[in-house]
C-alpha positions, 0 to 999 in steps of 0.5 A: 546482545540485549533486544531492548531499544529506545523507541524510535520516532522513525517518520521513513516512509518505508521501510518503515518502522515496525512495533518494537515487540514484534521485532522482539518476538521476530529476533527470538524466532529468527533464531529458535522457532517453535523450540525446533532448535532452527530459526523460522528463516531455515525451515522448508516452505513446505514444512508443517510449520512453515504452513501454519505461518501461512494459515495463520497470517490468513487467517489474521489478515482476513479476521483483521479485514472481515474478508468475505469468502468470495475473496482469496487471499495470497503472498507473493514475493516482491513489492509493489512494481512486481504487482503493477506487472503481475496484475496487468497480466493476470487480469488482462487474461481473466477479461478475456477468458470472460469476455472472450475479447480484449479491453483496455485497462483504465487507470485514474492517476493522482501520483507517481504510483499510479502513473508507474502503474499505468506505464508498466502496463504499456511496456508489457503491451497490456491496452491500457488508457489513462482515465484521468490524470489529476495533473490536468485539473490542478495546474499540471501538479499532483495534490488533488483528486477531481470530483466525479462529476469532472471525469465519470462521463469517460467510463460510461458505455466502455469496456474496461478490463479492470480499473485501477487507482492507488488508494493512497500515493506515498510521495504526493501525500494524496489519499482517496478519501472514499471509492468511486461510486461511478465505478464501484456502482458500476457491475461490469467494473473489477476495481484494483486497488494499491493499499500498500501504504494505508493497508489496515491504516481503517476500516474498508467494504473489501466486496467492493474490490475485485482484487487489492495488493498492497506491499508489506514495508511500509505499514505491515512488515518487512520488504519482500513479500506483498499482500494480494486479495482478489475474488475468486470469480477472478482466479477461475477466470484466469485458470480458463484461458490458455497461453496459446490464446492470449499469444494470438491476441497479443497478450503477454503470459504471465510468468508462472511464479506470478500466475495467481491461480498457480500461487493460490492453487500452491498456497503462496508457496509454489517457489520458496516464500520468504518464511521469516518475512511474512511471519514478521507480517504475521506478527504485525498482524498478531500485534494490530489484533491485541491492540483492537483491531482496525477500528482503534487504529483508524481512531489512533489514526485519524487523531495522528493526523489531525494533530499534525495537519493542525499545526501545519495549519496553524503556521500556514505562513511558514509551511506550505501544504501541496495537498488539497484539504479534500484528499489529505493522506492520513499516512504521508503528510508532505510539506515544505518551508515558504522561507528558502534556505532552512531545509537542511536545518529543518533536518539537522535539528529534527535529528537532534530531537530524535525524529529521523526519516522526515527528508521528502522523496527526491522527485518531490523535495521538501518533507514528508511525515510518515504517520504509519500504525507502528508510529505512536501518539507520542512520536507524532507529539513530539513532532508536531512541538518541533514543527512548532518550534522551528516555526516560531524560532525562525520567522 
């Protein structure tokens, strides 16, 4: 079987579509890793090679981010729902080794995703408050993000556990433009962040975070594993408290498997990390590296985006765009057709063209363009002719 392809133009948002050498490499070493005569899925996670995939993903993650050394980075398996419940817990427990009391946590909603955030913390019976919803100031829909001065006066004088936003919403297409000055000025406030789905997408201050996790399958690999970056101030917070504590004031124990310092303290592989995955991760990594970095990333980026939302733009009269101007995603361009009756069309000849991946998340209908780093130039181009041309073939 030949590990050649035609390339893609795959707008999923995820699973989404990795570079085609890295698959390449990845199919290579799935079979013989390292000439070991095994393929890098069979190794021991606590074997010498199974160790440098871990060091090196680090090591490239934090080389590709300029994470400072007050900052730890980790793996652990699962996606993003695992790290609505594992973060709830662990940082309920770090307030309260710190505190030595119980706060809520407070979540700014501007999507599904931080909407599921907040409701897994509840279930788990971690306090928690909603500090906003942007439904309430855009006509009962996502699509928006209000400014500061609608929403800062309810974090002022309370006590929060932790924040926490998700920095770009993949069904709604709403992407924080920049951070929160009120919380991010504020000392006394540990900011959580979602990058799963605009991770390495630019340039961010990690130190402004207190911790970040972002889901590997939408810009930076395989499903199955997710990133986590956090202060260390944090982790030997949750290392202080005891179980026996945090059951008297109601808190739920996190499970080992998830227990931060536990993985760390075991180098992410406390139980049997997806080696094959994260090396997959790794050479996404490897690859960004070669390609400059970040910063030509972002550039490739911005440039994806603009030339997409110009067309859009441009046929204004037969596209509709949900997303207010101010906080557009740069990776989840959603839209829909103002003329009933053509959706399926709009999919049919898509197809034909070779772009796949375009349907909008069911909750939401209409169509979504994920513009992820693995998509090239080229795609989004050939994307943007066709939006063009159904535009004007069907008014």
């Amino acid at each position: 079987m030949s590990l050649e392809r035609e390339e893609p133009h795959h707008f999923g948002a995820g699973p989404a579509q990795l570079p085609t050498q890295v698959l390449q490499q990845a199919a290579r070493d799935l079979l013989n890793f390292n000439n070991l005569g095994l393929g890098v899925g069979e190794i021991s996670h606590r074997s010498k090679d199974a160790k440098k995939v871990i060091e090196d993903a680090k090591a490239h993650l934090k080389e590709l981010m300029n994470i400072p050394d007050t900052h730890e980075v980790f793996f652990l398996q699962g996606g993003g729902t695992t790290g609505f419940s594992c973060t709830a817990s662990n940082l309920a427990a770090a307030y309260v080794a710190k505190t030595g009391e119980i706060a809520p946590a407070g979540y700014l909603v501007t999507g599904s995703w931080s909407q599921k955030a907040y409701e897994e913390a509840r279930r788990l019976h971690v306090p928690a408050e909603v500090i906003f919803n942007s439904k309430d100031f855009n006509d009962k829909k996502y699509g928006s993000i209000p400014s500061e001065s609608e929403w800062s006066d309810r974090i002022k004088g309370k006590k929060f556990s932790y924040v926490y936003l998700c920095e770009n919403e993949t069904v709604h297409g709403v992407e924080w433009p920049k951070l929160p000055e009120c919380i991010t000025a504020d000392e006394n406030i540990e900011l959580v962040a979602d990058l799963s789905s605009d991770i390495l997408s630019r340039e961010i201050d990690v130190s402004r975070y207190a911790m970040i996790l972002a889901g590997a399958q939408k810009n930076i690999g395989l499903a199955g594993l997710t990133v986590y970056i956090i202060k260390k101030t944090i982790l030997d917070e949750i290392s202080k408290v005891h179980d026996d504590e945090l059951y008297k004031l109601g808190l739920p124990i996190t499970p080992i498997a998830f227990h931060f310092p536990t993985v760390v303290k075991n180098d992410s592989a406390y139980n049997t990390i997806p080696i094959f995955t994260l090396h997959v991760m790794d050479l996404v990594f490897q690859n960004l590296l070669s390609k400059g970095g970040v910063p030509a990333q972002q550039r490739e980026n911005e440039r994806k985006a603009k030339i997409l939302y110009d067309v859009l733009d441009q046929y204004s009269n037969f596209y509709n765009l949900p997303v207010e101007k101010s906080c557009r995603s740069k990776m989840n361009v959603v839209f829909t057709l103002k003329k009933e009756g053509l959706d399926g069309k709009f999919l049919q000849e898509a197809e034909q063209r070779g772009l796949t991946g375009l349907k909008g998340h069911r909750s939401v209908g209409g169509f979504r363009a994920s513009i992820y780093n693995s998509l090239s130039l080229e795609s989004v181009q050939k994307l943007v002719t066709f939006i063009k041309d159904f535009a004007e073939s069907n008014a």
